[in-house]
C-alpha positions in Angstrom: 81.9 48.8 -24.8 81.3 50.2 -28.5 84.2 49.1 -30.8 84.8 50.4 -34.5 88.1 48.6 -36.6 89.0 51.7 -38.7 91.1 52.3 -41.8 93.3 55.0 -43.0 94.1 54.4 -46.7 96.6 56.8 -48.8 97.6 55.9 -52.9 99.0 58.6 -55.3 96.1 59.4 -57.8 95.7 60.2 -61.4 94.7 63.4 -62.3 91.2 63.5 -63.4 91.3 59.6 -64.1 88.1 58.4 -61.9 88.5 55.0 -63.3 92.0 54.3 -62.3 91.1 56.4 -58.7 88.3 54.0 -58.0 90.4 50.9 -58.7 92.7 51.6 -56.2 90.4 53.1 -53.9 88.9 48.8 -54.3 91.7 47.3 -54.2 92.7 49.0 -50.8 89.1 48.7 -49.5 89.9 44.7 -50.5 93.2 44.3 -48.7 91.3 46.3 -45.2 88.2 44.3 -45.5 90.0 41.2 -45.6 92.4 42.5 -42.7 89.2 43.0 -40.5 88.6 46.8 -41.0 84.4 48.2 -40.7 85.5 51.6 -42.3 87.8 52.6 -44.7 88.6 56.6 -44.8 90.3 58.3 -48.5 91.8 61.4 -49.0 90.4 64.6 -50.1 88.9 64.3 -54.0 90.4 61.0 -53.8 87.9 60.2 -56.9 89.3 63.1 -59.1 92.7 63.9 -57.9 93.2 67.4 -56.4 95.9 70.1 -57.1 95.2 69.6 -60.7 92.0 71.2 -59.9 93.8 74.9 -59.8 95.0 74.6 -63.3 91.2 74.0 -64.7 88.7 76.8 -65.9 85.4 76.5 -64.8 83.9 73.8 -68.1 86.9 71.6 -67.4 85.9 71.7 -63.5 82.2 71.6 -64.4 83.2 68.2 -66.5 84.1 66.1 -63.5 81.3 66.9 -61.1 78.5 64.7 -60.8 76.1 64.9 -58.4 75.3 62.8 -55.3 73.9 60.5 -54.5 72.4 59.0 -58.1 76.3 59.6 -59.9 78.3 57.2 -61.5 81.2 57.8 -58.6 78.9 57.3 -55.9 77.0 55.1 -57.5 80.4 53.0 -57.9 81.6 53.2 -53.7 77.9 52.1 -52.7 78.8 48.8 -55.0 81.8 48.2 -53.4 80.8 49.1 -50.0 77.5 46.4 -50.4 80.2 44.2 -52.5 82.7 43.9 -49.4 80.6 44.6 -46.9 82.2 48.2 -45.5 81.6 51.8 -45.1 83.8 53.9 -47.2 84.4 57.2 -47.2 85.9 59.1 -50.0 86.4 62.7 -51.7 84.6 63.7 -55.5 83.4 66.9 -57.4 79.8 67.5 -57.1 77.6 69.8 -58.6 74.5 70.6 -57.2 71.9 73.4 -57.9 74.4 74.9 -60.8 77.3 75.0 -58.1 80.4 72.9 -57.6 81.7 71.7 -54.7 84.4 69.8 -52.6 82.7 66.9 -51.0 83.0 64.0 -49.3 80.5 61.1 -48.6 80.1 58.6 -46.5 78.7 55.5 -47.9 77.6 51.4 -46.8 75.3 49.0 -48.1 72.9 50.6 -47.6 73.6 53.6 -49.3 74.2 57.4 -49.0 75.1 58.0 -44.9 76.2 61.7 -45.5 77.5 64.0 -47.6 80.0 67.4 -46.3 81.2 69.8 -48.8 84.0 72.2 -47.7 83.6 75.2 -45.8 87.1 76.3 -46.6 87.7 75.7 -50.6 90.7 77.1 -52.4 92.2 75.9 -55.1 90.0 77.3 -57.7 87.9 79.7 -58.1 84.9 77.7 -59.0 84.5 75.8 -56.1 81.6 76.9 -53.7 81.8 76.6 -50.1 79.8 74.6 -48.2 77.5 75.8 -45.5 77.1 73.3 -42.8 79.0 71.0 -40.2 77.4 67.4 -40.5 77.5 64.6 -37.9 76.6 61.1 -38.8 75.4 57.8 -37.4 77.8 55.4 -38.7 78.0 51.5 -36.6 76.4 53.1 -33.3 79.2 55.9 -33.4 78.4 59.4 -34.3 80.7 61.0 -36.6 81.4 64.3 -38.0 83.6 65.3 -41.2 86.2 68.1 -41.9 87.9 68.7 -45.2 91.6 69.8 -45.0 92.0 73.2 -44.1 88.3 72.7 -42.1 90.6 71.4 -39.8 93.1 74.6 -39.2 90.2 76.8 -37.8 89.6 75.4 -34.6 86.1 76.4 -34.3 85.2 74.0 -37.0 86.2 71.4 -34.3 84.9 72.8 -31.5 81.1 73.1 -33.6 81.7 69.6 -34.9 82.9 68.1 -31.2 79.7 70.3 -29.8 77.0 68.6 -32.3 77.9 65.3 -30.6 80.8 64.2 -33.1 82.9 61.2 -31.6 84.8 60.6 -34.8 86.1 63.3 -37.0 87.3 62.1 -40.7 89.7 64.5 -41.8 91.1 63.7 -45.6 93.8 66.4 -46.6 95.9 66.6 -49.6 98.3 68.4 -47.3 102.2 69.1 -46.2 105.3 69.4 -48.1 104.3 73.2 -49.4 105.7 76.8 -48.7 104.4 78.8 -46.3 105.4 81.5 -43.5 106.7 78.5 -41.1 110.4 78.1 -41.1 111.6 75.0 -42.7 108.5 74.4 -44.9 108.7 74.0 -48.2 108.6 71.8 -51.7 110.5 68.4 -50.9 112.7 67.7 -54.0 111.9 65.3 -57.0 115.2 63.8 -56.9 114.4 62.5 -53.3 110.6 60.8 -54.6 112.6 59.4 -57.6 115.8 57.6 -55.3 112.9 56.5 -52.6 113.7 52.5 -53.5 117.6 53.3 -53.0 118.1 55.3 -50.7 115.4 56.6 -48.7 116.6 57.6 -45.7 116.5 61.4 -47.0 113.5 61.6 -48.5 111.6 60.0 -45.3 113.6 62.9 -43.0 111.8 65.3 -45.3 108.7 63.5 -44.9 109.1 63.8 -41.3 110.9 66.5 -41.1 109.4 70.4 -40.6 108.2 70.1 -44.4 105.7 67.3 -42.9 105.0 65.1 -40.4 106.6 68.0 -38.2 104.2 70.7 -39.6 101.2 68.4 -38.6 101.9 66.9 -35.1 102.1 70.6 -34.3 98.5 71.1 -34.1 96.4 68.0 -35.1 96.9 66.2 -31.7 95.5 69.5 -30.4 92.4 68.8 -32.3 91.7 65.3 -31.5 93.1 66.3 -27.2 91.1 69.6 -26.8 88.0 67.9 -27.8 88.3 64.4 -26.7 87.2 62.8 -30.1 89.5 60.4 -32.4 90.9 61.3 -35.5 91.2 59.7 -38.9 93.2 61.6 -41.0 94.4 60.8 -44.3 96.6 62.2 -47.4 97.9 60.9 -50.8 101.6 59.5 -51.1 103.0 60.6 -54.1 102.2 63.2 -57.0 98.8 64.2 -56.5 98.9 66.8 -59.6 102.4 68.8 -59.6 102.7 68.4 -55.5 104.6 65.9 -53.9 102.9 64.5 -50.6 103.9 63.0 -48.0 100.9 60.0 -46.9 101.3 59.6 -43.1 97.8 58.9 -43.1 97.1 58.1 -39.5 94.4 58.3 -36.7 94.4 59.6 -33.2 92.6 58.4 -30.3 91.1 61.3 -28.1 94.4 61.9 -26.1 95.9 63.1 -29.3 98.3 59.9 -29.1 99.1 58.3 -32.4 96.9 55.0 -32.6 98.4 53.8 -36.2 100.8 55.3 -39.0 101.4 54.5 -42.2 105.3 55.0 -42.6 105.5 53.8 -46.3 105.9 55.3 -49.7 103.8 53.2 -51.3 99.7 52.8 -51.7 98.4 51.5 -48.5 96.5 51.7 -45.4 96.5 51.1 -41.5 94.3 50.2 -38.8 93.0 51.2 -35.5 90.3 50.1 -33.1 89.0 52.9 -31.7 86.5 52.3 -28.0 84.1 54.2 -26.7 86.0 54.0 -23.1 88.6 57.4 -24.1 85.7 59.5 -25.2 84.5 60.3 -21.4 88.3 59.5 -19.5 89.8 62.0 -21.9 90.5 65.9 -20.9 88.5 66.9 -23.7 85.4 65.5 -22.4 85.7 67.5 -19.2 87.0 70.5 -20.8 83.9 70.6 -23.3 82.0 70.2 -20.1 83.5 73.3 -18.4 82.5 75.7 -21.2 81.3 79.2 -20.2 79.8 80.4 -23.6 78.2 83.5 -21.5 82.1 84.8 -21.8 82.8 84.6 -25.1 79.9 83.9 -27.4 79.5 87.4 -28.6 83.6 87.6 -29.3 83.3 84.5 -31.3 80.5 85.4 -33.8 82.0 88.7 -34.1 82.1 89.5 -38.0 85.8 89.3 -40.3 87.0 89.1 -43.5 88.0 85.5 -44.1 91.1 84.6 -46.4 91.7 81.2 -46.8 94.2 81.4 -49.4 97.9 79.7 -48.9 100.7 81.2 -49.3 101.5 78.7 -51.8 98.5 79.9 -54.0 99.3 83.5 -53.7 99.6 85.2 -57.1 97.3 82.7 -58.6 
């Protein structure tokens, strides 16, 4: 039976501060090493920050891409990962052939395993989309990677799933914003700044509609209706003006919870995923019962596609 000893990390980043990002991002990769873990998993532009990103014209953007795989920040997780011995998987700016992009890489000892850039970007202008799903070898399993709202349009799943993906790293900087869902919404500074006495409130938010309640409405679904595990993970904290919830957690391909980090501090958890679910889970068999005749030329009918949250609108 294949086994892989996963990690989930979440910390609250520094805008823009790539030193400070990276010291945390190998301190945690530290404390899972030592703990047993073979992969570690960061959120989305865990090198750079995020949010802050929608306040920045295109030179100040421009100014923290670098490009992959001969920059500094990648350059910096192959270290570690050689230094401790682990893959690690983290989020960074990256410019390449005059565009900029969201993008996340995989890296060991060996180097560069894969890069993804996402297909969905939004929160500036300047950011390019990328234009292709990527699975991975990574310790005998094969893996995929979807950035944040990648995740919210199913297909992406299904296409990832399809290419032989048994592992799909999700990072997010995600939850705890408005949109058209009831009960969703900013959670309150007053709660993040009483968390140490009294945080019974601010971890019902967390939990609550705002969060945790938001995302166990349909992530499951991901991980269930295509029989693949899940490693999701999200900053806890400010990441730019946005409080987020963490909950970074992965799923096994039932869509059952396998670890959650319930903490408001910098951290991570751990899972040991098996290759036994991938074929006893529904997903496997549903995959297997496709009939594409039906419905191929429905799905690549052409749309307009408007990623945009309500959150952003007016910006």
């Amino acid at each position: 039976m294949r086994t892989l000893k996963i990690a989930t990390a979440q910390f609250q980043p520094s805008d823009g501060d790539k030193t400070y990002n990276l010291g945390v991002i190998e301190k945690l990769t530290l404390q899972a090493k030592a703990q047993g873990a073979e992969v570690i998993s960061f959120h989305e532009l865990s090198v750079t920050a995020y949010t802050f990103l929608k306040d920045l014209d295109e030179e100040q953007i421009r100014a923290l891409a670098e490009p992959v795989p001969n920059g500094e920040s990648t350059q910096e997780l192959i270290r570690l990962a050689k230094k401790y011995d682990i893959a690690i998987l983290a989020g960074l700016v990256e410019q390449k052939d005059g565009k900029i992009y969201n993008t996340y890489i995989a890296v060991d000892s060996t180097g560069l395993l894969a890069r993804y850039s996402k297909l969905h970007p939004f929160i500036s202008k300047y950011l390019s989309a990328g234009e292709e799903y990527v699975v991975f070898d990574l310790k005998g399993w094969k893996c995929g990677i979807l950035i944040c709202y990648d995740n919210n349009v199913i297909e992406n799943v299904r296409a990832t799933a399809l290419l032989g993906a048994e592992v799909i790293f999700a990072p997010h900087v995600t939850m705890c914003t408005p949109s058209s869902m009831p009960g969703r919404g900013f959670v309150d500074d007053n709660l993040w700044q009483q968390r140490e006495t009294d945080p019974a409130p601010l971890r019902m938010e967390f939990d609550g509609p705002k969060g945790m309640r938001w995302l166990m409405r349909w992530l499951p679904a991901r991980a269930f209706d295509n029989g693949v595990y899940y490693v999701f993970s999200n900053p806890i904290g400010y990441d730019g003006d946005q409080l987020k919830n963490g909950n970074s957690l992965i799923l096994d391909p039932y869509g059952e919870m396998m670890a959650e980090i319930k903490s408001f501090d910098d951290g991570f958890t751990m899972a040991t995923i098996t290759d036994d679910k991938l074929t006893l889970a529904g997903g496997y068999r549903y995959r297997n019962a496709r009939r594409p005749e039906l419905y191929s030329e429905i799905l690549s009918q052409k749309h307009h596609a408007v990623t945009k949250p309500v959150w952003l609108e007016g910006k």
